[in-house]
C-alpha positions as CSV (number, residue, x, y, z in Angstrom):
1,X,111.4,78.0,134.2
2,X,114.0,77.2,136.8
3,X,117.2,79.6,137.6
4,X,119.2,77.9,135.6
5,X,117.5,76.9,132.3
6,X,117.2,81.2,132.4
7,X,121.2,81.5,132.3
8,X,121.2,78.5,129.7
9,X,119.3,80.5,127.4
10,X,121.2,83.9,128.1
11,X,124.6,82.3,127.6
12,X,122.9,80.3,124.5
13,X,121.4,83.2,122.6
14,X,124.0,85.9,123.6
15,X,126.9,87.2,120.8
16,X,129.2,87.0,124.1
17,X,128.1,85.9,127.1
18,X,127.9,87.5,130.0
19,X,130.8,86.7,132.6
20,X,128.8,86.2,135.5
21,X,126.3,83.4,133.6
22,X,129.5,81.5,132.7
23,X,130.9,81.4,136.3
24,X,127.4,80.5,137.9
25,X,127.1,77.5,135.5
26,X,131.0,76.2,135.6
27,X,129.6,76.9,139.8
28,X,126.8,74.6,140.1
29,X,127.1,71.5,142.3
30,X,123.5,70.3,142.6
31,X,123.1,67.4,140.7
32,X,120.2,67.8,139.1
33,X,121.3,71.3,137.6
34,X,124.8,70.2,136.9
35,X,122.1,67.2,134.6
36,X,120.3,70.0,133.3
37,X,123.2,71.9,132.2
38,X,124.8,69.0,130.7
39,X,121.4,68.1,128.4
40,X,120.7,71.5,127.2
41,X,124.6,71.3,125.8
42,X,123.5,67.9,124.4
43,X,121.1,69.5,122.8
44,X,122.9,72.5,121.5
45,X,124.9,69.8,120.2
46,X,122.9,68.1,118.1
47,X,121.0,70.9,116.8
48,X,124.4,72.8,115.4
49,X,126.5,69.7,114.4
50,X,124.3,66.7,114.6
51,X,124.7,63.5,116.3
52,X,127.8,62.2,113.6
53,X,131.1,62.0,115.2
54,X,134.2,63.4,113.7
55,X,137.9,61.4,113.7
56,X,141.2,63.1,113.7
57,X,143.9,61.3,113.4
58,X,147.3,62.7,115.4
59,X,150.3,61.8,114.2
60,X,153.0,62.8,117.1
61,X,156.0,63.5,114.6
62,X,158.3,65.1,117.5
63,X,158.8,65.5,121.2
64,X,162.0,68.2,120.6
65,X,161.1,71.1,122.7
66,X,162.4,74.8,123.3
67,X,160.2,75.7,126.2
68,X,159.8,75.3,129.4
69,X,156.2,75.2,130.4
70,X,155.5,74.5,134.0
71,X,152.9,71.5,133.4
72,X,154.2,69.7,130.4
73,X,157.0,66.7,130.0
74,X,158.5,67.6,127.0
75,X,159.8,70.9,128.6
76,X,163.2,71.6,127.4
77,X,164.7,70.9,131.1
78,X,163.2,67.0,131.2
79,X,166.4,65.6,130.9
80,X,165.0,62.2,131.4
81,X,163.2,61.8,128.1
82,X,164.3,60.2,124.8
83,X,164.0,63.1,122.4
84,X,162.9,61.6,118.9
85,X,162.1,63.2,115.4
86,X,160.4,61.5,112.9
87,X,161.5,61.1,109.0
88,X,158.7,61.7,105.8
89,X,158.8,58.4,105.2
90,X,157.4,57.3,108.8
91,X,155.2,60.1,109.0
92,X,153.6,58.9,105.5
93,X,153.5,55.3,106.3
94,X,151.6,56.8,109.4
95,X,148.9,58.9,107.1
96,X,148.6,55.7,104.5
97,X,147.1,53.6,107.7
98,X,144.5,56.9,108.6
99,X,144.0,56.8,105.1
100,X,143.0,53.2,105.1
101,X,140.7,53.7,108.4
102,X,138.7,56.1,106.2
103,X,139.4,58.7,108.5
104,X,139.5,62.1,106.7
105,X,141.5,63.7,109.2
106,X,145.2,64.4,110.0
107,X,146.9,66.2,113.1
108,X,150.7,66.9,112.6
109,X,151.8,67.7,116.3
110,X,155.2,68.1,117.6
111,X,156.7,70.2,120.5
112,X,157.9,73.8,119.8
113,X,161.0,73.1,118.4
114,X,163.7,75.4,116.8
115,X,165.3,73.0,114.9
116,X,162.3,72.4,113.0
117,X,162.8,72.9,109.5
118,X,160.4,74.8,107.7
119,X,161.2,73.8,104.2
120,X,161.6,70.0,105.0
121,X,157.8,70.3,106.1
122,X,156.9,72.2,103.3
123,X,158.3,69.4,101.4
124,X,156.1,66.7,103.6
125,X,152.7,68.9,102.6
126,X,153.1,68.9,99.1
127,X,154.0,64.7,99.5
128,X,150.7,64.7,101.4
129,X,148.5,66.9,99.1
130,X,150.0,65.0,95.9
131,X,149.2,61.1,97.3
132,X,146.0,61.7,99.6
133,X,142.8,63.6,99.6
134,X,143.0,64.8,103.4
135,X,142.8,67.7,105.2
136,X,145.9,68.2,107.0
137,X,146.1,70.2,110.8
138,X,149.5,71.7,112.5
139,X,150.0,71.7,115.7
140,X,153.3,73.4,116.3
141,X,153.2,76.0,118.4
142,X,154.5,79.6,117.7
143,X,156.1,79.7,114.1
144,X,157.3,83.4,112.0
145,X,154.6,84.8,109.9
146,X,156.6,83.2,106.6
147,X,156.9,79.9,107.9
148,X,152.9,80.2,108.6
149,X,152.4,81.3,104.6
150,X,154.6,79.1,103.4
151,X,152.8,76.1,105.3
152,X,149.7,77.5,104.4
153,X,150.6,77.7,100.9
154,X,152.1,74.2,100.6
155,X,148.3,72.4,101.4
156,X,147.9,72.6,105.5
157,X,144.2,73.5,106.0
158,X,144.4,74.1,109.9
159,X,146.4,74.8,113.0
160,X,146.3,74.2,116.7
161,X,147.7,76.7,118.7
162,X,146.4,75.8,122.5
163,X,146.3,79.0,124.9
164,X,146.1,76.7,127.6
165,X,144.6,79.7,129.9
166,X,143.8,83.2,128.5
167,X,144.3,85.0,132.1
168,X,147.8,86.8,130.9
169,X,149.2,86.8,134.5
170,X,149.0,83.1,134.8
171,X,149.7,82.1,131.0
172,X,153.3,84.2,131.7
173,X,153.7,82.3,134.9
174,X,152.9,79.2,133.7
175,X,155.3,80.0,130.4
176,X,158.5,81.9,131.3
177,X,160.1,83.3,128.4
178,X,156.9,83.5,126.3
179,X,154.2,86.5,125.5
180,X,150.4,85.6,125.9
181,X,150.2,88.5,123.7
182,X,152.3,86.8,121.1
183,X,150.6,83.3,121.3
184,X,147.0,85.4,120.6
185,X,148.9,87.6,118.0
186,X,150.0,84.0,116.3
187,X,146.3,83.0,116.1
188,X,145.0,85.5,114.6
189,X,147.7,86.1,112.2
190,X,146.6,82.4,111.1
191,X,143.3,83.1,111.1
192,X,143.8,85.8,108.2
193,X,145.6,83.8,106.5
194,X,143.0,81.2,106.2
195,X,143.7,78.4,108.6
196,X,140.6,77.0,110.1
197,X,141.8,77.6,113.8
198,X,141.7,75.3,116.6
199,X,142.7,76.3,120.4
200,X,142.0,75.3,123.7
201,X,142.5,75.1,127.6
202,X,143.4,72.9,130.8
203,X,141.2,72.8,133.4
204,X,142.9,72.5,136.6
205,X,146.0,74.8,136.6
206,X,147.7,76.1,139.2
207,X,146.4,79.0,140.3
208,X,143.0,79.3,138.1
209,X,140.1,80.1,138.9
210,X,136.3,79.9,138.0
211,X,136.7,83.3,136.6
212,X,139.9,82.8,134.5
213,X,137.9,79.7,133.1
214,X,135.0,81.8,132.5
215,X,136.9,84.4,130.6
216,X,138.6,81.2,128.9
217,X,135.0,80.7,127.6
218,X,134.8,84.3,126.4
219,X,137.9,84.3,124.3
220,X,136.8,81.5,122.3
221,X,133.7,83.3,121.4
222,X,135.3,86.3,120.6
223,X,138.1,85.0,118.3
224,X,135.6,82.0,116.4
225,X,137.8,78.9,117.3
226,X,136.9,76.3,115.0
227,X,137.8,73.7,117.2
228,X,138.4,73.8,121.0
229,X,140.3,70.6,123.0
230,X,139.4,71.0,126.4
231,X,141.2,68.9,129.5
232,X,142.0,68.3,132.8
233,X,145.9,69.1,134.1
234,X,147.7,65.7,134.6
235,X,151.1,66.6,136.8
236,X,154.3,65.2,135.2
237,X,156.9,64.3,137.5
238,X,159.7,66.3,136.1
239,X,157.9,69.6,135.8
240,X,157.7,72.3,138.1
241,X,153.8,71.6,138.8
242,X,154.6,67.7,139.8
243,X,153.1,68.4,143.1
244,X,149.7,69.8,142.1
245,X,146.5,67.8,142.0
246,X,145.0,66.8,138.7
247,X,141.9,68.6,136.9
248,X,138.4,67.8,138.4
249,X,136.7,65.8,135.5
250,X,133.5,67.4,136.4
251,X,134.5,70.3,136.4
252,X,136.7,69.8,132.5
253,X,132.9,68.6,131.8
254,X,130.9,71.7,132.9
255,X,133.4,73.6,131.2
256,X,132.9,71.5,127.7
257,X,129.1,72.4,128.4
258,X,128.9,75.8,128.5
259,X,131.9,76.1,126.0
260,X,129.1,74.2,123.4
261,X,126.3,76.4,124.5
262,X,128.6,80.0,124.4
263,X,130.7,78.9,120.9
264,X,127.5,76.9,119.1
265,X,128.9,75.1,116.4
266,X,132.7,74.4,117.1
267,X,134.2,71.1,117.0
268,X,135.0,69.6,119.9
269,X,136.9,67.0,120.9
270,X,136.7,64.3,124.0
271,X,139.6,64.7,124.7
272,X,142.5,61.6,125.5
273,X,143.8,63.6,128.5
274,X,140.1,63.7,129.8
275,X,140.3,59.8,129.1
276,X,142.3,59.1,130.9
277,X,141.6,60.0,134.1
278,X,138.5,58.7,136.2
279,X,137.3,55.6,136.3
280,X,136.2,53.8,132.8
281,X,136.4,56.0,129.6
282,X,135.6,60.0,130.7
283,X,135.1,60.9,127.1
284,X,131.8,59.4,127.1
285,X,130.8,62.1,129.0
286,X,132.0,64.3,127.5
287,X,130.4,63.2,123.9
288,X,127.2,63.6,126.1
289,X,127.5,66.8,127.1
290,X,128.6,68.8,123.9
291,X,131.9,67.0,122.3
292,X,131.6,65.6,118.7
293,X,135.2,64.7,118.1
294,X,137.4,61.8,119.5
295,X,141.3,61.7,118.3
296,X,142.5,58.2,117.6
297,X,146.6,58.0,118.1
298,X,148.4,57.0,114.9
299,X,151.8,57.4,116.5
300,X,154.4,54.3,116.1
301,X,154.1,52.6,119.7
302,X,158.1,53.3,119.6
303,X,157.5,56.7,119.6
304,X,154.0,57.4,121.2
305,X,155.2,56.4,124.5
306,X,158.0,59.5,124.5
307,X,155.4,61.9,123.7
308,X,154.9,62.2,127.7
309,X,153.2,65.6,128.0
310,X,151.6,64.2,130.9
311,X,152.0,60.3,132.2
312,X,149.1,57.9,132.5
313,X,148.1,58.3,128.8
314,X,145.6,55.9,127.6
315,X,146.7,53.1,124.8
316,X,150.3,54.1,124.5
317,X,151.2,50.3,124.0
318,X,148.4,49.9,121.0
319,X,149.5,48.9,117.3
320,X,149.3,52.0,115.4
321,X,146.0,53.1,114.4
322,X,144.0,50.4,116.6
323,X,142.1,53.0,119.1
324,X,140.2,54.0,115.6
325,X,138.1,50.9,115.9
326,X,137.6,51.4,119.4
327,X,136.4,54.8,118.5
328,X,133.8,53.7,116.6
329,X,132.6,50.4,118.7
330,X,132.3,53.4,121.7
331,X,130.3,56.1,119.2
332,X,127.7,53.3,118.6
333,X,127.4,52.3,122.1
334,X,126.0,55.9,123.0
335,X,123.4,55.6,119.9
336,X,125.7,57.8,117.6
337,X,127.5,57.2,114.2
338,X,130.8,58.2,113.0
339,X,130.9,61.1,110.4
340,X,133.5,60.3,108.2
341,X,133.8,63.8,106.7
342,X,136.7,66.2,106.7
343,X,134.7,68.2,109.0
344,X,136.0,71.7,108.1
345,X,134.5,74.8,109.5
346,X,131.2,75.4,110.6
347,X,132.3,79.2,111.4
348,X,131.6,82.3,108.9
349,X,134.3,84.9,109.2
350,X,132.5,87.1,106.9
């Protein structure tokens, strides 16, 4: 058994990894081991969630943004941006088209705004829950406890709530004004109160390292993320990290590898960030290496291009909703099927 299938099977059968097995694997540069690595997390794959892929459709209802994160482009200081909020009945005429595409699915993602009201979406749930049989995700950053419950309460089945990097020192550098210890605080506050919760990181931040990735890996195991987006760092020209060189795609794949093999059964997505960098569609490899989720875009094109997080983003300028049929035309090609399911949980929190 070579050096490497030996850490495979350490990191695979471990309740939490070891930190040193992590780094070696998100380390390798040999071709064939980075090939081995990659088809053992195929594997791991297909044994805990099976060879269906899952859709989830996003539905981008707001770039308004209080903070100032050093990598993104809705940052509150992007003065450049059209700012845009979108009404119930947009966002609905939105959910009736992922309806139609049989996609069980939905993502509600905005920026972190303040001016958010919370009773207007609790209001947009219950019109959700009342027309459609969907499972409904948030994706709104940092909310109050009440505002959490009464979501909860109102129908919403999961939230989002990206750590981006779990190395405190660099999450507060990258974040002025915000508390890595309040963003972990807010996920497991969720957590107990029911929400099936999804998290993730960027691979290529200023000033990570293979270790703060490694520990990245760590933190989901400990805290049983449902579903982790993982994806390279795209610089946006009116952020602070403009200057800084974009994620290695290899590297965004080792780390969806081992992230399979440590976490076992957690959804994960290909992410669009992922591709849209490289050249053709990245997020075939990462479907081969451990992801079994892709996220087709039903944003109005009118709005979809103003979500800028980061610029270069893939089929911006598509109807509404078309990407889902190039989702599926892509599954097939790779000799897998789309799982129309909800896809909830594989986790036990027992």
């Amino acid at each position: 058994m070579s050096d490497v299938r030996a850490v495979l099977n350490r990191v695979y059968t471990a309740d939490m990894p070891d930190l040193r097995d992590i780094e070696y694997l998100l380390s390798l540069e040999d071709a064939d081991q980075i090939d081995e690595l990659y088809k053992f997390a195929d594997n791991v794959r297909r044994e805990q969630v099976g060879d269906g892929v899952l859709l989830r459709g996003i539905v981008e209802f707001s770039n308004y943004c209080r903070n100032t994160c050093a990598y993104c482009g809705l940052n509150k200081y992007n003065k450049q941006i059209r700012r845009y909020r979108m009404a119930h009945d947009e966002i609905m005429a939105c959910l009736d088209k992922i309806v139609s595409c049989n996609t069980k699915t939905v993502v509600l993602q905005s920026g972190e705004e303040d001016e958010l009201d919370a009773a207007w979406l609790q209001d947009l749930l219950f019109k959700i829950k009342d027309k459609h049989d969907i499972a409904v995700t948030l994706s709104l950053g940092e909310r109050s406890d009440q505002e959490f419950e009464m979501w909860r309460n109102a129908g919403a089945d999961r939230y989002l709530l990206k750590i981006e990097t779990s190395d405190k020192q660099l999450y507060e550098k990258l974040h002025p004004e915000m508390s890595f210890d309040r963003r972990v605080e807010c996920l497991r506050k969720l957590g107990s109160m029911g929400y099936q919760l999804g998290s993730g990181c960027m691979v290529g931040l200023k000033g990570q390292t293979t270790a703060s990735l490694a520990r990245d890996v760590q933190f989901f195991v400990r805290e049983k993320i449902a579903m982790i987006g993982i994806g390279p760092f795209i610089p946006h020209s009116q952020t602070e990290c403009a200057n800084h060189a974009c994620g290695d795609v290899e590297l965004v794949c080792k780390m969806t590898a081992v992230t399979r093999i440590a976490t076992k059964n957690t959804h994960m997505p290909a992410t669009t960030a992922l591709g849209s960098l490289g050249n053709g569609d990245m997020r075939l490899k990462a479907l081969a290496c451990g992801a079994n989720v892709l996220m087709p875009n039903f944003t109005p094109v009118e709005y979809k291009k103003l979500y800028e997080i980061y610029p270069g983003k893939r089929c911006v300028n598509e109807p509404t909703g078309a990407c889902s049929g190039c989702m599926e035309k892509m599954v097939k090609s790779i000799g897998r099927y789309v799982d129309w399911a909800r896809g909830d949980t594989l986790k036990s929190y027992n």
